[in-house]
C-alpha positions as CSV (number, residue, x, y, z in Angstrom):
1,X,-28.6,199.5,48.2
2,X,-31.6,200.2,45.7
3,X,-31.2,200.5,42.2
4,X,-32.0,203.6,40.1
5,X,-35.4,204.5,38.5
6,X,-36.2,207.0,36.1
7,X,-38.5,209.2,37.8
8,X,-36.2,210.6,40.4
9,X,-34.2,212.6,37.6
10,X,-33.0,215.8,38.3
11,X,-31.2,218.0,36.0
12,X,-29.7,221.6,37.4
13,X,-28.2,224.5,35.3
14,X,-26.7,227.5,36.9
15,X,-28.3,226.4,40.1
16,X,-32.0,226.1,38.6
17,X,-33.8,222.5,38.3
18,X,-34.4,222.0,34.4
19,X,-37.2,219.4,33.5
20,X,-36.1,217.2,31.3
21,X,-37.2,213.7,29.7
22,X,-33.4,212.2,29.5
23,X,-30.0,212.6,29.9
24,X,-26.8,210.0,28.7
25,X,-23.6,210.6,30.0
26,X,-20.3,209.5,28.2
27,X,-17.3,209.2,29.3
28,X,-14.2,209.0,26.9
29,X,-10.2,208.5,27.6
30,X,-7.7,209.1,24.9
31,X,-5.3,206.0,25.0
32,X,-2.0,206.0,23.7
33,X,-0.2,202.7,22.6
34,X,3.4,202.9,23.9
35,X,4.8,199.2,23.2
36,X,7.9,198.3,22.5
37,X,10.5,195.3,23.0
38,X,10.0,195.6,26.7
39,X,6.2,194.4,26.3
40,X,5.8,190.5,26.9
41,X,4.6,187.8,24.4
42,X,1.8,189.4,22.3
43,X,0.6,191.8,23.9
44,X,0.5,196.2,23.6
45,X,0.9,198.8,26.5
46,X,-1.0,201.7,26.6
47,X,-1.1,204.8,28.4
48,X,-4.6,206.2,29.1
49,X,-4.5,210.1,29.0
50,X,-7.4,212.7,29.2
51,X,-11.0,212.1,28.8
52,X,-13.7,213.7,27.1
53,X,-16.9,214.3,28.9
54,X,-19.8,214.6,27.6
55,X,-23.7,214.5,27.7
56,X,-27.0,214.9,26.1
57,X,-30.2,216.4,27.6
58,X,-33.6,215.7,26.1
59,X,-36.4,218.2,27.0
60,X,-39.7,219.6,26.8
61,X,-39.8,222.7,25.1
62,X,-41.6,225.5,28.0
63,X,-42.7,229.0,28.0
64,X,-40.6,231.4,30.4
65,X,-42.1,230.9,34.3
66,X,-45.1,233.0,35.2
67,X,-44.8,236.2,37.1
68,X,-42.6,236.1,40.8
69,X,-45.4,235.4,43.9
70,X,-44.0,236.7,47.2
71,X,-47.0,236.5,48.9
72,X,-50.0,234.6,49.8
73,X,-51.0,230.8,49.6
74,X,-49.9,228.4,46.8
75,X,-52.5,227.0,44.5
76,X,-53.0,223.0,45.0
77,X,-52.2,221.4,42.1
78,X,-50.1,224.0,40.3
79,X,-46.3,223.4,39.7
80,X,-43.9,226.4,40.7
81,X,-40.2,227.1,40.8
82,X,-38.5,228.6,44.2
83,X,-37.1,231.8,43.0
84,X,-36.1,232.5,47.0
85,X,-35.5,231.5,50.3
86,X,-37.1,227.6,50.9
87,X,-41.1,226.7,50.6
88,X,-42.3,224.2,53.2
89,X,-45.4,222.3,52.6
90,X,-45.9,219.0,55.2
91,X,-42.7,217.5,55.5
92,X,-41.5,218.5,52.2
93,X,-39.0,221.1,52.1
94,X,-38.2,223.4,48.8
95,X,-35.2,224.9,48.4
96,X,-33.7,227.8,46.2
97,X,-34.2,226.6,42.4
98,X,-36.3,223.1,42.9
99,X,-39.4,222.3,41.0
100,X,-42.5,221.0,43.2
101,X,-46.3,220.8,42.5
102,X,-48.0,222.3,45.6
103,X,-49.9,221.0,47.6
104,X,-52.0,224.1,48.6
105,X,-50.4,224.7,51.8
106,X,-47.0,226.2,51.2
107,X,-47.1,230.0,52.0
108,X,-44.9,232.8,49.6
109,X,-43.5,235.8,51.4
110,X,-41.0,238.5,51.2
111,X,-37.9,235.9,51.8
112,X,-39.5,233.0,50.2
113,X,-40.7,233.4,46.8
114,X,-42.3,231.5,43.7
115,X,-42.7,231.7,39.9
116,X,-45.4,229.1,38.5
117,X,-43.9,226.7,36.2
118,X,-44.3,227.7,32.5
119,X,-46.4,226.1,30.1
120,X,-45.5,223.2,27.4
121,X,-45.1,224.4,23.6
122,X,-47.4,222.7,21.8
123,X,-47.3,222.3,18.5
124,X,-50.3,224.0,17.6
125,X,-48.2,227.5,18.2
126,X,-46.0,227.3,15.6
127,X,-45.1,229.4,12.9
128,X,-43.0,230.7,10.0
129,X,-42.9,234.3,8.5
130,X,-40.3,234.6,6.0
131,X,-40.1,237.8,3.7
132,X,-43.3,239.5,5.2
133,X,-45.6,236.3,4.2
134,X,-46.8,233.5,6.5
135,X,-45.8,230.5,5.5
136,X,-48.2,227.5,6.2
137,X,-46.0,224.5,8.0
138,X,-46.2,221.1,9.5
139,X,-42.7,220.7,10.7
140,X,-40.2,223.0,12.5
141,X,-36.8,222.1,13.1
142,X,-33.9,224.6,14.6
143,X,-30.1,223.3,14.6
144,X,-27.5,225.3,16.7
145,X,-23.9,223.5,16.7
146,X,-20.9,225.6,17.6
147,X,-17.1,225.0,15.9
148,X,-15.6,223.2,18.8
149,X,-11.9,224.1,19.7
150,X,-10.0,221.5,21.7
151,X,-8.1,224.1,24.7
152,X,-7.0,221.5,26.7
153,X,-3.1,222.2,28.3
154,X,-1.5,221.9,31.6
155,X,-3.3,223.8,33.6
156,X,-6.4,222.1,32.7
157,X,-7.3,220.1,36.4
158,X,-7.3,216.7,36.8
159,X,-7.8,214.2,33.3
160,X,-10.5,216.2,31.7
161,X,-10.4,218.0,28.7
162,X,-11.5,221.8,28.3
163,X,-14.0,223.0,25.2
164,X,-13.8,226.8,23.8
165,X,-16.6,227.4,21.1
166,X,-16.6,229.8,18.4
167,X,-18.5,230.3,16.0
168,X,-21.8,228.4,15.7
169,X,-23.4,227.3,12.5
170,X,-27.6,228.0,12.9
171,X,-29.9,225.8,10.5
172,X,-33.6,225.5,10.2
173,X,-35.8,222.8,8.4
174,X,-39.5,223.1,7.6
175,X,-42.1,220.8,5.7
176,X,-45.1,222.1,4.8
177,X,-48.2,220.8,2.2
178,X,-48.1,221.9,-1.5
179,X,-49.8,224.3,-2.7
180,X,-50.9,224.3,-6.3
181,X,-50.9,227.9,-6.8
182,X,-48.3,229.5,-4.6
183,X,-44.5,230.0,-5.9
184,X,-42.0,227.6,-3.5
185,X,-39.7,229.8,-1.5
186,X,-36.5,228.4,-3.6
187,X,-36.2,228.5,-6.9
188,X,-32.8,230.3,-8.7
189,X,-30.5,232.9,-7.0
190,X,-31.8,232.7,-3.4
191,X,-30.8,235.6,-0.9
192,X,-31.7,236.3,2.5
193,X,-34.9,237.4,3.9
194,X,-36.3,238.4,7.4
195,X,-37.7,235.8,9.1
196,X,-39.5,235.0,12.4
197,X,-39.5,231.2,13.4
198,X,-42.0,230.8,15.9
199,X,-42.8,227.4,18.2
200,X,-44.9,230.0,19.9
201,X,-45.3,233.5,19.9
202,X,-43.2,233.9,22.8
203,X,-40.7,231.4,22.2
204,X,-38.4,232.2,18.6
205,X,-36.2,233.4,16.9
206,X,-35.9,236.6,14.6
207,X,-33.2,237.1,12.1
208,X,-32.5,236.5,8.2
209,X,-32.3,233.3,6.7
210,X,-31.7,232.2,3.3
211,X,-33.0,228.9,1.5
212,X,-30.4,226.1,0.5
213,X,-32.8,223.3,-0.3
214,X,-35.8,221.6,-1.2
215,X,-37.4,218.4,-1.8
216,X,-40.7,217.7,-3.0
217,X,-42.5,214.5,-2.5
218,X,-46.0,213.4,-4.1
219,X,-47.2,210.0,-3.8
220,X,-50.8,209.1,-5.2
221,X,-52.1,208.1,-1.3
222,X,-51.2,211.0,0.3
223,X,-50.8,215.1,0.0
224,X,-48.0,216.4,-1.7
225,X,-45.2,217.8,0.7
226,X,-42.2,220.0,0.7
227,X,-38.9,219.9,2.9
228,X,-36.8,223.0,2.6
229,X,-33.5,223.7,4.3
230,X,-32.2,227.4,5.5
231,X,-29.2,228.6,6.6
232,X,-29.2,231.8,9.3
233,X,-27.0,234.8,8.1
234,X,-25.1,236.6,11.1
235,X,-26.7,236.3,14.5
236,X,-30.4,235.8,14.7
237,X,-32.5,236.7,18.4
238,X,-33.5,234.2,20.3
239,X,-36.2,234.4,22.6
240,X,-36.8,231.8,25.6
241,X,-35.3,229.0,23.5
242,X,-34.0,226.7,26.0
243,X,-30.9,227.2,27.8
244,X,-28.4,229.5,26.5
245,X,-25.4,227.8,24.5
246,X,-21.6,228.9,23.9
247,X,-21.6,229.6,27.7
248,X,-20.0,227.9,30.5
249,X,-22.1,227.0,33.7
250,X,-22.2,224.8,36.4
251,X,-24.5,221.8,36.4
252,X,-25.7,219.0,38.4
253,X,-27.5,215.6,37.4
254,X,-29.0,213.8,40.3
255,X,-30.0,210.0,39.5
256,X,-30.9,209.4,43.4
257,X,-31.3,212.0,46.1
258,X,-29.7,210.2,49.6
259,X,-29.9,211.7,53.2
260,X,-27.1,214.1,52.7
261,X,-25.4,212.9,49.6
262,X,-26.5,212.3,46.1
263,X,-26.1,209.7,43.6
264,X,-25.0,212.4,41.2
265,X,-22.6,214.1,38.4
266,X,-21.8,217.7,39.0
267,X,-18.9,220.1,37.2
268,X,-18.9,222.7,34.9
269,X,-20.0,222.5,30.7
270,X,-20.8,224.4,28.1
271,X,-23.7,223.3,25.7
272,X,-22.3,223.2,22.1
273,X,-24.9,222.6,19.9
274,X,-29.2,222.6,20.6
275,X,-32.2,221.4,18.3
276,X,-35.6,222.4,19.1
277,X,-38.3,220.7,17.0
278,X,-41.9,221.0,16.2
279,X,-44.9,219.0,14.9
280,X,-48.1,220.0,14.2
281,X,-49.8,217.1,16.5
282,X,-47.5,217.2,19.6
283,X,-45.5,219.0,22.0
284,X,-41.9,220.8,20.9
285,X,-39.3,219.1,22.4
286,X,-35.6,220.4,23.0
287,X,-32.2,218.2,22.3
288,X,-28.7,219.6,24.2
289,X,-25.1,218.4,23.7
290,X,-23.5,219.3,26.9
291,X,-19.3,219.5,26.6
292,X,-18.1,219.2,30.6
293,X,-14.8,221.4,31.0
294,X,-12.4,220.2,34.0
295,X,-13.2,218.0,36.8
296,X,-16.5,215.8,36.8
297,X,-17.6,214.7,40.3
298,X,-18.8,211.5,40.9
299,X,-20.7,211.1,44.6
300,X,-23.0,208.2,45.6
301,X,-25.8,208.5,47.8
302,X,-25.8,207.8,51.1
């Protein structure tokens, strides 16, 4: 019996292996007190009645995978995705979705195919182009949260309860420095304007956003800064953001990988609400909240 560590994480979503940097599971049962003069002494009764599931995911933020191999030797060193069939390098074994770095002698063919791992974001990518002008930033952020509608009823299975989303409310926040002879983006009367919110080139999102706030800080030991707040009118684009939210998949978190069995969680969720972020020194990072709908299953490794 060996206690869990960290580093044997495994996160899967839609039958693909996610990396990730955390996850925290929760567990939550509605109670309802039922006492009355049958109930001895001092005490209450309660009945316990369906429980809300939940998680969070914390994430790298990565480029899309590289192009499909379905042929050839794998590159030592190099960290690829099986897109088909199983890759066998040694005694290692890599089946249909897992993440492995190579150890240069795992072979691609027709039946057993590849896609290198994509890169990091780094915040060095990033960008802002609101109204046709380039806006100069430090900071990124990008909120998703959908309006979460409780559609739990008796045919929901076993004590869980079921989420529908609907519509989701989209925010971004930005700082940049001050500059002494450019207009700030909010002033009176703001309105919409297109935008493209890049944490690189390929990963963003395209749409219209309108400013909501600002605030300006100056302090006499460092360089003047702006925050500004935007909403997003209608439904921007997103492109290779993370995973997609609003729509229900099958998951999997492995803690523990046993002979046969797992020490594991695995059901069906829907993510209702994302934030990507950005700084200008470091790598983006990706935050989920996970809503589980129906049964969770619990196994322990054998």
């Amino acid at each position: 019996m060996g206690k869990v560590i960290g580093k044997d994480l495994e996160f899967w979503w839609d039958g693909v292996e996610v990396p990730i940097i955390s996850e925290n599971l929760s567990v939550q049962f509605d109670t309802n007190e039922n006492t009355d003069s049958a109930t001895p002494g001092t005490g209450k009764d309660y009945d316990v009645l369906k429980a809300a599931r939940t998680f969070q995911i914390e994430a790298n933020l990565y480029e899309s995978d590289g192009a499909e191999i379905a042929t050839g030797t794998l590159t030592e060193g190099v960290r690829y995705r099986v897109t088909a069939g199983t890759i066998t390098e040694g005694a290692n074994t890599y089946t249909l979705g897992m993440i492995f770095e190579s150890d240069g002698t795992g072979t691609a063919s027709a039946s057993n195919k590849v896609k290198p791992l994509g890169s990091k974001v780094n915040g060095k990518s990033m960008s802002l182009n609101f109204n046709s002008a380039v806006i100069p930033v430090t900071d990124i952020e990008f909120n998703l949260k959908y309006d979460e509608l409780d559609s739990t009823d008796s045919s929901t299975v076993g004590d869980s309860k079921e989420t529908e989303v609907s519509r989701a409310d989209r925010e971004t926040k930005i700082t940049g420095i001050v500059r002494d002879t450019v207009a700030d983006l909010l002033n009176t009367n703001p309105v919409a304007r297109n935008t493209s919110l890049q944490f690189s080139p390929t990963v963003k999102i395209d749409g219209q956003m309108i400013p909501i706030a600002k605030n300006v800080v100056d302090a006499v030991k460092d360089v003047a800064k702006i925050d500004y707040s935007f909403k997003w009118i209608g439904l921007p684009t997103e492109t290779n953001l993370g995973l997609p939210a609003g729509v229900v998949k099958p998951f999997k978190i492995i803690l523990k990988r046993g002979a046969t069995q797992n020490k594991e969680y695995l059901g069906n969720a829907v993510i209702t609400a994302k934030s990507a972020k950005s700084n200008i020194n470091s790598s983006a990072t990706i935050n989920y909240t996970l809503s589980i709908n129906g049964e969770l299953t619990e196994n322990a490794a054998n």
